[in-house]
N, C-alpha and C positions, 0 to 999 in steps of 0.2 A: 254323614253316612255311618251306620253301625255294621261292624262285621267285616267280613273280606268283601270288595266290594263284586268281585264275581260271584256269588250265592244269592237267591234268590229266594222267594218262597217256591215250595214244589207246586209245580203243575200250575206253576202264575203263566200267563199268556201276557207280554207286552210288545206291544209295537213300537220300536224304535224308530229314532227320528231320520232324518237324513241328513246327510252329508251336508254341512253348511254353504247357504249358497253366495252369488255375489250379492245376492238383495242383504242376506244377512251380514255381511261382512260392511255392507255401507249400511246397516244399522247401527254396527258397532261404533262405525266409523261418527254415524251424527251421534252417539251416542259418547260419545270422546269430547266430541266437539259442545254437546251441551254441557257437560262434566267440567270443560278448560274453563266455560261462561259463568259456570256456576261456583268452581272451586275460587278462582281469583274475585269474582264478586263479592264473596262473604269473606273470604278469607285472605289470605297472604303466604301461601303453597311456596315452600324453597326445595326445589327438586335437584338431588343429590346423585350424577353416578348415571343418569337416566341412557349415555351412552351406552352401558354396557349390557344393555338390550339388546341381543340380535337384531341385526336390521329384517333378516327372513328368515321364516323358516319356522317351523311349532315352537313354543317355546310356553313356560308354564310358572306364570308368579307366585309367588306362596308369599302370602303377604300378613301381617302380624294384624289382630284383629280386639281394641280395646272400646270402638266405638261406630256406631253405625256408620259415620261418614268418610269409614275408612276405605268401603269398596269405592265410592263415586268419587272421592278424593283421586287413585290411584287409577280407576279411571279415566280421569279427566288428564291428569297430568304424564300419563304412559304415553311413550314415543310414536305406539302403535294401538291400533283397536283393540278392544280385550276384552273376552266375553268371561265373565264371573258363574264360579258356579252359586247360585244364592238360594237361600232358605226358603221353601215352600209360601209360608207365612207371611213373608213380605210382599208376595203376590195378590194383593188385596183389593179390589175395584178397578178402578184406573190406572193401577200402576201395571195390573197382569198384565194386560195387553203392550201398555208403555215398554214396561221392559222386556217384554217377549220380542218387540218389533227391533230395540235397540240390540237383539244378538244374547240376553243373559239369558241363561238357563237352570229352569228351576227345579231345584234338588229336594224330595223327600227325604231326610235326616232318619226318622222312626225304620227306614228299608234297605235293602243294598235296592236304591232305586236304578234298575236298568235303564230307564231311559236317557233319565241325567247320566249316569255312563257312559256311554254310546254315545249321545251328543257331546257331549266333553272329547271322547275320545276321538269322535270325527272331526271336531276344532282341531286336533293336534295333528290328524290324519291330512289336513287340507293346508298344514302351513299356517295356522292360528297362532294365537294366542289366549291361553287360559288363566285366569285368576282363580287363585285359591287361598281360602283361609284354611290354616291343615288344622289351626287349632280345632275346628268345629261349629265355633260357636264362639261369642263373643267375650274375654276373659280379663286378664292382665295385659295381655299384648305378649308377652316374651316367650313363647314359642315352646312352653315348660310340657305341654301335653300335645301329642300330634297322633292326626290318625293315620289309618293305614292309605287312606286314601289317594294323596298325596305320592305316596310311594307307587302305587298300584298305575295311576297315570303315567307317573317318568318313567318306572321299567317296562311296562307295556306298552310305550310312543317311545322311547328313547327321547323325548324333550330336555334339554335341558333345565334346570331349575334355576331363575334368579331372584332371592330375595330381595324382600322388600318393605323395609322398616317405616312404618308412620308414626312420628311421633309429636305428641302435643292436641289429638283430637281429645285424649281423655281426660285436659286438665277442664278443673270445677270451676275456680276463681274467676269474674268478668264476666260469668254469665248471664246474658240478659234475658235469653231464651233457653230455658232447663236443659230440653234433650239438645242441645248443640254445643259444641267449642266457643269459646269467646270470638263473637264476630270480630273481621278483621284480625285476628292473631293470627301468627303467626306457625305456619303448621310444617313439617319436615319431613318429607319423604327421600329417602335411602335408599338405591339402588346398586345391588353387590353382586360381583360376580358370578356371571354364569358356573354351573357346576353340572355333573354327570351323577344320580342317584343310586346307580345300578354298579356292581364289581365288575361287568364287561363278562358276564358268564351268559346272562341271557334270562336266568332262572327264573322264576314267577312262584316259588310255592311260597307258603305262608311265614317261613323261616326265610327264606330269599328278601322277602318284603318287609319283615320284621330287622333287619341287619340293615335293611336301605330305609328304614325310619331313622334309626340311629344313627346313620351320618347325617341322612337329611336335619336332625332336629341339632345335631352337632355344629351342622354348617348355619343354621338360622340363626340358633344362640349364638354363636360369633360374631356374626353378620350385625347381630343387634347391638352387641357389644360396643361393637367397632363404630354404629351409626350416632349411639348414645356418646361416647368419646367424641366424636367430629363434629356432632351438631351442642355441646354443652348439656344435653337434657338428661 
């Protein structure tokens, strides 16, 4: 998402979605569950930390983003269902419906897209769980550029944030199939503690959220740090 993500265009008319329901929440839920089939099937997932997920209550991933199979990895291997916000783009034929039904919601990048808003912000409003890549878009992985958005969710839900380090989808070497990790390797996901993004004032302006970037990207580069030391990578 570009821009703060409360601005819109003037005089746009959008319909917001609703409140997440229990149908969606057990999409998420099979949608975990095809994630767990699919991540250990091809691969060799070592999930680090995964305790220190809230058992309940909103709660909002910010998860490091170097390779596509980084959302369904994290996914699959999360303690709890997790609805991602994901790039318009990937919604293509059979997958729109697919993953519209499994609980993701799909985010225009080019807008402050209200609707992804709103259904984002009702996941955290219902005691969800949201995934988020803050990068934007697919990068380095280490958490070096973040947008506002990220901030904009945790001080307006009060969610807490737990990073979430994957590391080893973006190595080249053993590739038998181009766009994927080396089947069967070995892949590491990092789970680091919960944290608070907001200074506990309440504030929402654009300097409020500009100041809760900067811990949040403080706390993620650490968090990555700390995952890259534990796991060797």
């Amino acid at each position: 998402m570009r821009g703060h993500p409360g601005r819109g265009e003037a005089g746009r008319q959008v319909t917001a979605p609703k409140a997440p329901t229990a149908a969606s929440e057990r999409g998420a839920e099979v949608g975990r569950r095809i994630g767990v089939g699919l991540m250990y099937g091809l691969w060799k997932p070592r999930v680090l930390g995964s305790w220190k997920v809230p058992a309940t209550g909103p709660v909002i991933l910010a998860v490091n983003h170097s390779h596509g199979v980084d959302g369904p990895m994290v996914m699959g291997v999360a303690p709890r269902p997790t609805h991602f916000l994901i790039k318009k783009e990937a919604f293509v034929g059979p997958l729109d419906p697919f993953l519209l039904r499994i609980g993701q919601l799909k985010v225009d990048r080019s807008v402050a897209d209200r609707t992804a808003i709103t259904g984002a912000l009702d996941v955290l409003a219902a005691g969800g769980v949201l995934g988020i890549f803050p990068e934007g878009t697919r990068g380095e992985g280490d958490f070096a550029s973040l947008r506002a958005g990220l901030a904009y969710f945790a001080v307006r839900s009060g969610a807490p944030i737990v990073p979430v380090a994957v590391l080893g989808t973006a190595e080249k070497s053993g590739r038998l199939i181009k766009a994927l990790p080396p089947l069967r390797s070995r892949v590491d996901v990092v789970f680091g503690d919960p944290f608070d993004a907001g200074d506990g004032s309440g504030r929402r302006t654009r300097k409020a959220l500009d100041e809760a970037t900067e811990r949040i990207q403080k706390q993620l580069a650490a968090h990555l740090d700390d995952a890259r030391r534990l796991t060797g990578r």
